[in-house]
N, C-alpha and C positions, 0 to 999 in steps of 0.2 A: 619501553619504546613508545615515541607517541602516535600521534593519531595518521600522519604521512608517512612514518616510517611504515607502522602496519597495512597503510595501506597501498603504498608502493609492495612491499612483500605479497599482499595478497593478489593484486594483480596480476603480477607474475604469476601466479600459481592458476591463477581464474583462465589467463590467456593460452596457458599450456593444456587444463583440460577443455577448453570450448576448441580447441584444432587436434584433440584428440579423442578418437572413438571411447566413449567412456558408456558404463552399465549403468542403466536410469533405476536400478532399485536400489534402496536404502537400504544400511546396514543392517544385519538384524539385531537387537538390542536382544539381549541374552541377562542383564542385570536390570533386576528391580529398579525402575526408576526414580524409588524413596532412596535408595544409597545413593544416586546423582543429586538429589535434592538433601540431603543429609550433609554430605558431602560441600559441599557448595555453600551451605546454609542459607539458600533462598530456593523461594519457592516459586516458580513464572509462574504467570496464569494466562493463558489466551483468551482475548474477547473483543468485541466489537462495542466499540466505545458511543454507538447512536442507536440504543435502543432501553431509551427512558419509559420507564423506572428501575429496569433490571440492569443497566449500567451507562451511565454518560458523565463526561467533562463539566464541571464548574471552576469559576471563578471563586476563592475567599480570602479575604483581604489583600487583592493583586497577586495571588499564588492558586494555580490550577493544581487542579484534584480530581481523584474520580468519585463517584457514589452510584448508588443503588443498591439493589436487592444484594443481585452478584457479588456485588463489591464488598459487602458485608458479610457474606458467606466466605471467599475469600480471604478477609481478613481472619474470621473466627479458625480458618482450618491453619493458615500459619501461625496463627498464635497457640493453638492447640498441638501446634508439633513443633514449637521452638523455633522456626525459623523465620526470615523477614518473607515479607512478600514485595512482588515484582510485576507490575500489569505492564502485559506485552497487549497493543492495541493496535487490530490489524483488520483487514475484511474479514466477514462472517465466513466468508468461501474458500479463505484460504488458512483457517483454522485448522481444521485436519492435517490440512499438508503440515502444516509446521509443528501439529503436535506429534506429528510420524517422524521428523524428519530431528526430531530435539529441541526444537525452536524455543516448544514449552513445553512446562511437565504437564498441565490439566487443559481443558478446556471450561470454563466456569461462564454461558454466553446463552442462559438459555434455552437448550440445545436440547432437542426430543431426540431417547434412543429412537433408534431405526432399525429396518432387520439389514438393510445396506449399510449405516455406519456402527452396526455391531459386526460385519467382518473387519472391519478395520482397529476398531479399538473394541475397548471396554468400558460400560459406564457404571456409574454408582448408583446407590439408591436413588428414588425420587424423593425431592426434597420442595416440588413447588407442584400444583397442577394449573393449567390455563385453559380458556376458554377462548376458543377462535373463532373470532365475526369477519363477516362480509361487509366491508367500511363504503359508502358511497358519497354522492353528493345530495344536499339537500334538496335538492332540485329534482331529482330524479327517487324521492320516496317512495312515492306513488307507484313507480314503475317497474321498481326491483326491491318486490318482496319475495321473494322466494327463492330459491335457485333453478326451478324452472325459467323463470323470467332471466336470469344472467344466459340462457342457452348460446351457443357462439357468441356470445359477448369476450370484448376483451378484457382481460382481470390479469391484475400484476399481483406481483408477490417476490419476496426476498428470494433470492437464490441462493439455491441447497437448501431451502428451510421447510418446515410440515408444511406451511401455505402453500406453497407451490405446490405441494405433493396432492396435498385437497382442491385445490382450481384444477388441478388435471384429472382426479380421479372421481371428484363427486360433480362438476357442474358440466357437463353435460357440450361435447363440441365447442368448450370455452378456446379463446385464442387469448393463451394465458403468456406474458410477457415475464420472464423474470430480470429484476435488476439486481444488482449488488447492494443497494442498500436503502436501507426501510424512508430515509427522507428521499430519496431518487421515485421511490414508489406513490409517496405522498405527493409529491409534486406529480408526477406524470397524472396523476387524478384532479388535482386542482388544475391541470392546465389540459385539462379535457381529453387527451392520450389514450385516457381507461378508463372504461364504464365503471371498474368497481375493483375494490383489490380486498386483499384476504389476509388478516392482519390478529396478531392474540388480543383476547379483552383489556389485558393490561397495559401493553404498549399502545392499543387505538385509543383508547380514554383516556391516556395523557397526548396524545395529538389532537385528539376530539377539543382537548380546553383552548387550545390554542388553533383551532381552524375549524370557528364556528360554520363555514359552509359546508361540511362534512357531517355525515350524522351513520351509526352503522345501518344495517338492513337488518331487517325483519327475519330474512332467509337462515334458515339454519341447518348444519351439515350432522351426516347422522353420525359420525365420530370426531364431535367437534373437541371434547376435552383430553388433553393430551397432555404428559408427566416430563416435567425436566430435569434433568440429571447432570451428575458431571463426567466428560470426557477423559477417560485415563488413557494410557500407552497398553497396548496390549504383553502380557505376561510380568503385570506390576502388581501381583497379591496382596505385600505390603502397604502400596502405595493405595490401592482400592480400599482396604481394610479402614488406614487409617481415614479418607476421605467418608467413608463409611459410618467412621463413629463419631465424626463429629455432624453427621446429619441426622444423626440419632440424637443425640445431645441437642440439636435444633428444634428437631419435631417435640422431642420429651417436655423443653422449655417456651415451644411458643415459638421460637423467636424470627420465624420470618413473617409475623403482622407486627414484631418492631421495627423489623429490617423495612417494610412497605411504609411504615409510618416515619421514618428517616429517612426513606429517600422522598417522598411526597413533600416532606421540609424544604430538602436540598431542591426538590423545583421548584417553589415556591418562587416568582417573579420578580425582583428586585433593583433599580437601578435601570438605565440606560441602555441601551444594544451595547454601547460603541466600551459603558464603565462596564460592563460586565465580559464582552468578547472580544476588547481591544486591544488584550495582554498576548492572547491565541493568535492571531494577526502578524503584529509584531516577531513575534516568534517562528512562524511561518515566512515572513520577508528576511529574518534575517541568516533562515537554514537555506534556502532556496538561495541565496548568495552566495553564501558558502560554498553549496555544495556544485553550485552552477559554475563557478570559479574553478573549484575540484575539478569538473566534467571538463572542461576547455584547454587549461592549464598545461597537466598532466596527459590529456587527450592531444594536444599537440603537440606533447613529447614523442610520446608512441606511435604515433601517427607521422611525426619526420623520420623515428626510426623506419616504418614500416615503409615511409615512401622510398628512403635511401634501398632498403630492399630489393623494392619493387622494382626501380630502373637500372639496380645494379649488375654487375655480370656473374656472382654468384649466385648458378640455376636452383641449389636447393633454397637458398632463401627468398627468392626470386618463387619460387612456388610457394613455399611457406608464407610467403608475406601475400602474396596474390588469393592464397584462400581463405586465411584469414580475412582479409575484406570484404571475399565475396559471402562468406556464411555471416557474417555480422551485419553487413549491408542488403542478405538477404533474408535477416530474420527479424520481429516486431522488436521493439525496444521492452515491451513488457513481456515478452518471451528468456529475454535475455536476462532481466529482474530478477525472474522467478528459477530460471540455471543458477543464476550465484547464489541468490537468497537461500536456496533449499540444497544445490548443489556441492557448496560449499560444506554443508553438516552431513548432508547424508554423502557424499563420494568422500571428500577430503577430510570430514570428521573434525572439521575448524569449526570455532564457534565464534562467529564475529558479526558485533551489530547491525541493525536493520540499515543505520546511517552509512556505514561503511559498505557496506553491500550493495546499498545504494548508489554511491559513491563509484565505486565500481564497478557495475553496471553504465551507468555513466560513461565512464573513461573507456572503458570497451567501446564501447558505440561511438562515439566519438573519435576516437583514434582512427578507426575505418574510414569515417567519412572525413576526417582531417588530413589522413592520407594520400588522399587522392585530389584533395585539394590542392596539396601541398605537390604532390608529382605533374597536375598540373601546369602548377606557378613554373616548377623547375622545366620542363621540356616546354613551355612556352619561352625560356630564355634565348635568345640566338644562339647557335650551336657556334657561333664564330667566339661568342665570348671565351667559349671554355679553349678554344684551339688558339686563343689570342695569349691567354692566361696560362696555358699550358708552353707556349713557347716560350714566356720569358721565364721559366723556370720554375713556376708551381707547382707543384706536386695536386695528386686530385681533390685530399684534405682542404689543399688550402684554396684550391679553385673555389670549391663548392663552398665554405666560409667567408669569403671574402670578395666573391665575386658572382657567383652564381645566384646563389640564397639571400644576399641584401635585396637582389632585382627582383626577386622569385616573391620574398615577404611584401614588397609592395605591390604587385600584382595580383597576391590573393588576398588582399586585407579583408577588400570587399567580402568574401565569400567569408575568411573567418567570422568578419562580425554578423555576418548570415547566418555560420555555425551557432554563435556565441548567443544570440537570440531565441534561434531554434532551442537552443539545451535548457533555457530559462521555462521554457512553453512546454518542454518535452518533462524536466524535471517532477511534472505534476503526476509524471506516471507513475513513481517509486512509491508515494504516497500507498498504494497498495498492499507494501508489506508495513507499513507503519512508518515512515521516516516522517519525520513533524516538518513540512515542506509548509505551502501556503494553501495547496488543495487540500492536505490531509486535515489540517486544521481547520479551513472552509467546511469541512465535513461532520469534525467535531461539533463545530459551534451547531452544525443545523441539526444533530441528536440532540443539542443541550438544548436548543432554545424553541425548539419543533417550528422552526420557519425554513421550510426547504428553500426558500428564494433567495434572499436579503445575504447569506454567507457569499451562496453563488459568485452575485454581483460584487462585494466586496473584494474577494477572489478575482474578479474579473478588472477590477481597477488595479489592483495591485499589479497585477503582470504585467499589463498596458505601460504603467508606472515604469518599471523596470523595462520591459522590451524600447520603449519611446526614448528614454534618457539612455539608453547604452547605443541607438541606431544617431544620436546627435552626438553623441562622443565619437562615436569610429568615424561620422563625416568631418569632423573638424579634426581629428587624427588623419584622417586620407588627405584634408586639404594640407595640411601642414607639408605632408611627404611630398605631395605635388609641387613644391617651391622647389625643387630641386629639378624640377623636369624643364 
């Protein structure tokens, strides 16, 4: 089946549990997570792909890759149990959910146990230790040496991560911000937002090379070293064991001061912004087409379905199709991401990709408000046409084909290409569970290249691009229609 068939199928399935009362817990996983992964012969790994040196995006020879510490840890555990590996590259925050829910078999990101994300999972040994500073601006040396000195300051730090956990518990009345991710943090401190944020030694000193007005602080927290592990599924013996011995075999050999000496390579600066993260870009303008296309498409299918519904004289569907609108029209679009994305494996027990999921998320949302556009267009037509049309012998079919809906389409063109704009602008939300759109990739580049600004803006001309040239199309499509009036 390909990629429209499954995801027409799944929509259907996606639309029937979001208008039905469904149980928001996952299933419980009763089998070793190593017989999934044995099984399958690959091994996902959860992680957040913007926190250099322990994992981010390069370019080598016009083919993107990942590296890092992670990344080589990673590799050595699938290859030490036979199977491929698979980087699933997602936010830090929503790692757990998708390693609870199936998404991935490990979390490899990083990732300090907790005594809160030890109810949830299980981790393995520790296989790195890190040192965590208080990062500020050069300017402000003098000022903030200590952590007395941060008192009610604001200080950022990644969300769900130990930093945050330390700006709320050791400094003292701090008005601690957390973002989603470590260049969002690093920007909100170069552009004056946060006094100071809280950041491991290893990931601030590869930022530190590349945003020389940055330097750490002197202040230091009194349980600042803290042990990283990997995140397993809770009652995975096997699967623990095995991740287990191969960080035995790490410590035994050394080998994560090779693993730091390989990815400190893979930073190493090389080439142009545009020859090095031009390929990212690219790839991002041309899923964000795609799938923006996808969202409209398809969304004004289900969406003339729904409106036929809505104004019909069939009461149950006429209710059916009136709540669906209203719960989809009343809920966040990133709300509705995170129902398919997670809803899908843990209610339905479907395994299907970030893009698709994406995708359909999309087309949900859309159909709603394409609905109602669309019953709009039609109950703005004169109620004489259809009684005009109906006399000479058409049936309702063919009223509403042939006579109603021609009138109806030029009437809402405007608003779809409203719609169709909107979904390009909005498409940047999916980007959250990993779909390689133009923000996700925006994101990538600025882990890889520690310039939280420069992706931004590129990101920002790109949609400009696209929103500009599709708002001159639908007006010279509407002129055209208008020769007819």
């Amino acid at each position: 089946m390909n990629i429209l068939g499954k995801l027409f199928t799944a929509i259907f399935v996606v639309m029937i549990v979001l208008t039905t009362i469904i149980s928001p817990q996952s299933k419980a996983v009763n089998d070793d997570q190593w017989n999934k992964i044995k099984a399958r012969g690959e091994l996902r790994v959860g992680l957040s792909a913007d926190y250099a040196p322990m994992e981010f995006e390069r370019t080598v020879n016009g083919q993107r890759e990942y590296a890092g510490i992670d990344i080589e840890l990673a590799k050595k555990i699938a290859k030490d149990n036979g199977v491929k590996l698979k980087i699933v590259n997602m936010q830090f925050d929503s790692l757990l959910g998708a390693l609870k829910t199936g998404k991935v078999d490990v979390i490899i990101s990083g990732m300090t146990p907790t005594d809160e994300r030890k109810k949830e999972v299980d981790f393995s040994n520790s296989y790195m230790e890190v040192d965590q500073k208080v990062i500020i601006r050069k300017k402000d040396v003098d000022k903030f040496q200590t952590l007395d000195d941060l008192k009610g300051k604001r200080i950022g730090a990644q969300k769900q991560t130990t930093q945050e956990e330390l700006a709320r518990s050791e400094i003292q009345d701090a008005e601690v911000q957390s973002l989603t991710r470590v260049p969002e943090v690093i920007l909100s401190l170069k552009s004056n937002k946060l006094d100071a944020i809280v950041l491991d030694s290893a990931v601030g000193t590869a930022y530190l090379k590349q945003n020389k007005d940055l330097t750490f602080s002197k202040a230091t927290f009194a349980d600042s070293k803290k042990e990283t592990a990997i995140a397993v599924p809770k009652n995975s013996p096997e699967l623990l064991d095995r991740v287990n011995t191969t960080i035995k075999d790490v410590e035994k050999k050394n080998l994560i001061a090779q693993f730091e000496d390989k990815a400190a390579e893979a930073m190493k600066d090389e080439g142009s912004f545009l020859s090095k993260y031009g390929n990212f870009f690219v790839t991002g303008l041309k899923n964000t087409i795609f799938i923006s296309l996808i969202g409209v498409v398809l969304g004004a299918v289900f969406g003339a379905l729904f409106a036929l519904m809505k104004i019909g004289s069939i009461k149950p569907l006429k209710w059916l199709a009136s709540a669906y609108i209203e719960f989809i029209r009343g809920t966040p679009l990133l709300v509705q991401v995170f129902l398919v994305y997670f809803g899908t494996t843990a209610v339905l027990g479907l395994d299907i990709s970030a893009f698709i999921c994406g995708a359909i998320a999309l087309v949900i949302n859309c159909s709603a408000y394409i609905a109602e556009i669309i019953r709009a267009g039609i109950n703005a037509v004169d109620k004489g046409q259809m009684e005009a049309a109906r006399s000479l012998g058409l049936n309702y079919a063919q009223t509403m084909k042939s006579v109603i809906m021609p009138q109806a389409i030029k009437n809402i063109l405007p608003a779809l290409g409203n719609e169709f704009v909107t979904v390009i602008k909005e498409s940047s939300i999916i980007s959250v569970i990993g779909v390689s759109e133009i923000m996700f990739n925006a994101q990538v580049v600025q882990g890889a290249s520690f310039d939280p600004f420069t992706p931004l803006l590129v990101a920002a001309i790109l949609y400009f691009i696209l929103t500009f040239t599709l708002s001159r199309l639908m007006n010279v499509f509407e002129g055209r229609l208008k020769v007819s009036d």
